[in-house]
C-alpha positions in Angstrom: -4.2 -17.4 22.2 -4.6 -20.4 19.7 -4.6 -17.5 16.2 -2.2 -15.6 17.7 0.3 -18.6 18.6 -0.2 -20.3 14.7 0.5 -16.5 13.4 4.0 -16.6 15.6 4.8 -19.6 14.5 3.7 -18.9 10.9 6.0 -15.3 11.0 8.7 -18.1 12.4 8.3 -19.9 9.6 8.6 -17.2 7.4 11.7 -16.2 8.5 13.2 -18.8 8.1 11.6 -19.5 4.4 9.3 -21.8 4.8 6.3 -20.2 2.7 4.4 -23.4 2.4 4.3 -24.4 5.8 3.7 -20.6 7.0 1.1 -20.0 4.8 -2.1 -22.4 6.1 -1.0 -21.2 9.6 -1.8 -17.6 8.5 -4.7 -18.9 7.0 -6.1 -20.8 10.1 -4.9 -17.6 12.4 -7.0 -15.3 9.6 -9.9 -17.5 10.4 -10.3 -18.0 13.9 -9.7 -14.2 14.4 -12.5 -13.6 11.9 -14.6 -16.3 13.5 -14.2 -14.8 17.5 -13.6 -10.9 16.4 -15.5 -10.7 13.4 -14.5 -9.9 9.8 -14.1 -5.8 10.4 -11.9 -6.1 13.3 -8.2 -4.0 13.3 -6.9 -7.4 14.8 -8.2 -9.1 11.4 -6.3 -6.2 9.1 -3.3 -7.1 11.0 -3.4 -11.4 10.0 -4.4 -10.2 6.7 -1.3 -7.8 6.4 1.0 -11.1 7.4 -0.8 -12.9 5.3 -0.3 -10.9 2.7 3.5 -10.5 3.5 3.8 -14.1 3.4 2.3 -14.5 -0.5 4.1 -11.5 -1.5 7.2 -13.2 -0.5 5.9 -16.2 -2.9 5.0 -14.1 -5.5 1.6 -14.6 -5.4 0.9 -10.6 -6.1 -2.4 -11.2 -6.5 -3.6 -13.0 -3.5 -1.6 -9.9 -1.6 -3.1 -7.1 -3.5 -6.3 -8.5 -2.0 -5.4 -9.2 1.1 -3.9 -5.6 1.2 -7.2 -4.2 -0.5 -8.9 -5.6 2.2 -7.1 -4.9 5.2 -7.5 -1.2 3.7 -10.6 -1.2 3.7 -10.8 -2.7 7.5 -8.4 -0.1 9.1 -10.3 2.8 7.2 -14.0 1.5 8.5 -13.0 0.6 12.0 -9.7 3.5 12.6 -10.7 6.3 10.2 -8.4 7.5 7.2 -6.0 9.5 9.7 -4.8 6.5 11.2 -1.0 5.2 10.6 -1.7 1.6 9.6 -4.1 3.0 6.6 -1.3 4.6 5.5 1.2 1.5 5.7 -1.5 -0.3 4.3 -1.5 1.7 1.4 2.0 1.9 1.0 2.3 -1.5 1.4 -0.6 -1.9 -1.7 1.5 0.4 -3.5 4.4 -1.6 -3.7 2.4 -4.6 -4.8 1.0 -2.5 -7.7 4.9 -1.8 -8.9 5.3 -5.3 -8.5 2.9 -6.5 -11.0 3.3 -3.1 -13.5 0.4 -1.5 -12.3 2.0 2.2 -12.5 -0.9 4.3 -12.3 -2.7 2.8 -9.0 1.0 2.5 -7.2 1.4 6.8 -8.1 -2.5 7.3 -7.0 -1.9 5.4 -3.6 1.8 7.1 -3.0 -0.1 10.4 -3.8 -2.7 10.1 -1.7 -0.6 9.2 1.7 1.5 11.7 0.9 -1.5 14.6 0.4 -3.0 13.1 3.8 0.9 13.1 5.5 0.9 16.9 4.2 -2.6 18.1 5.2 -1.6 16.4 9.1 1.4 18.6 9.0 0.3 22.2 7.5 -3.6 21.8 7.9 -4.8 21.6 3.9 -3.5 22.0 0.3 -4.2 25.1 -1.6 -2.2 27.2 -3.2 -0.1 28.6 -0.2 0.1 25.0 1.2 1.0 22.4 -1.5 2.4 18.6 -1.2 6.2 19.5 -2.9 4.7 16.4 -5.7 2.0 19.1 -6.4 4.6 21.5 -7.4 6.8 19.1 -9.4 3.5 18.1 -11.8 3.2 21.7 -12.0 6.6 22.4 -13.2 6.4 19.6 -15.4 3.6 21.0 -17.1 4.9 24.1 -17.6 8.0 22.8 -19.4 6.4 20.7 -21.7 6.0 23.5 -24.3 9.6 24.8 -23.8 10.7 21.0 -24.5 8.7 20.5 -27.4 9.3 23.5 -28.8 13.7 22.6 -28.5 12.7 19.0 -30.0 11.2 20.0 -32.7 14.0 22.4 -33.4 17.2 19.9 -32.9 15.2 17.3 -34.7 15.2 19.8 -37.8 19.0 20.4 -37.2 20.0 16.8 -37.3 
């Protein structure tokens, strides 16, 4: 009751703006639910995901891209991949990578929930049964020699 009544009255905090005074709540919530669940327990991913919400709302994109990173890997271990919260999780991670530039992990993260969102629905990915940002890379690749070919042509015309 005591981790779960400083994490209400952190996300009260929170709301209202008060980043400083939320954050070592979080903290304190983080580590009494470590201390009476243990470190791999969904309940843990959860503080961590506040506590990552909190920092990100500070700016501090590194403290929440490991706070994410680990809530990850919690909900993966203890719930399986298939599980919705990985998937937030992820998402949530993704957003941080935008944040701070990081282009190329946000695009493998966004990929990857939507492959898993696509193989829940139609049962895999092969040729018959494609994630519609499997088709677009195709496409993409496909017109690359059209475009460079029509580049190299206006640039000779201008």
């Amino acid at each position: 009751a005591v981790a779960a009544t400083l994490n209400n009255l952190a996300v009260l905090y929170g709301k209202r703006g008060k980043y400083k005074e939320a954050e070592p709540l979080c903290q304190r919530a983080l580590e009494i639910r470590e201390k009476v669940l243990g470190t791999n327990h969904p309940d843990v991913a959860k503080q961590l995901n506040n506590l990552a919400l909190l920092c990100q709302n500070q700016g501090k994109y590194e403290a929440v891209e490991r706070y994410y990173q680990r809530a990850l890997a919690i909900y993966e271990g203890q719930l399986g991949p298939d599980n919705p919260n990985v998937a937030r999780t992820k998402n949530n991670l993704a957003s941080c990578y935008l944040k701070q530039g990081k282009y190329a992990e946000a695009e493998t993260l966004y990929k990857e929930i939507l492959t898993r969102a696509h193989v829940q629905e139609f049962g895999s990915v092969d040729d018959d049964h494609k994630p519609i940002w499997m088709h677009a890379e195709e496409r993409e690749e496909m017109s690359k020699p059209h475009s460079e070919h029509y580049s190299e042509k206006l640039g000779s015309s201008v």
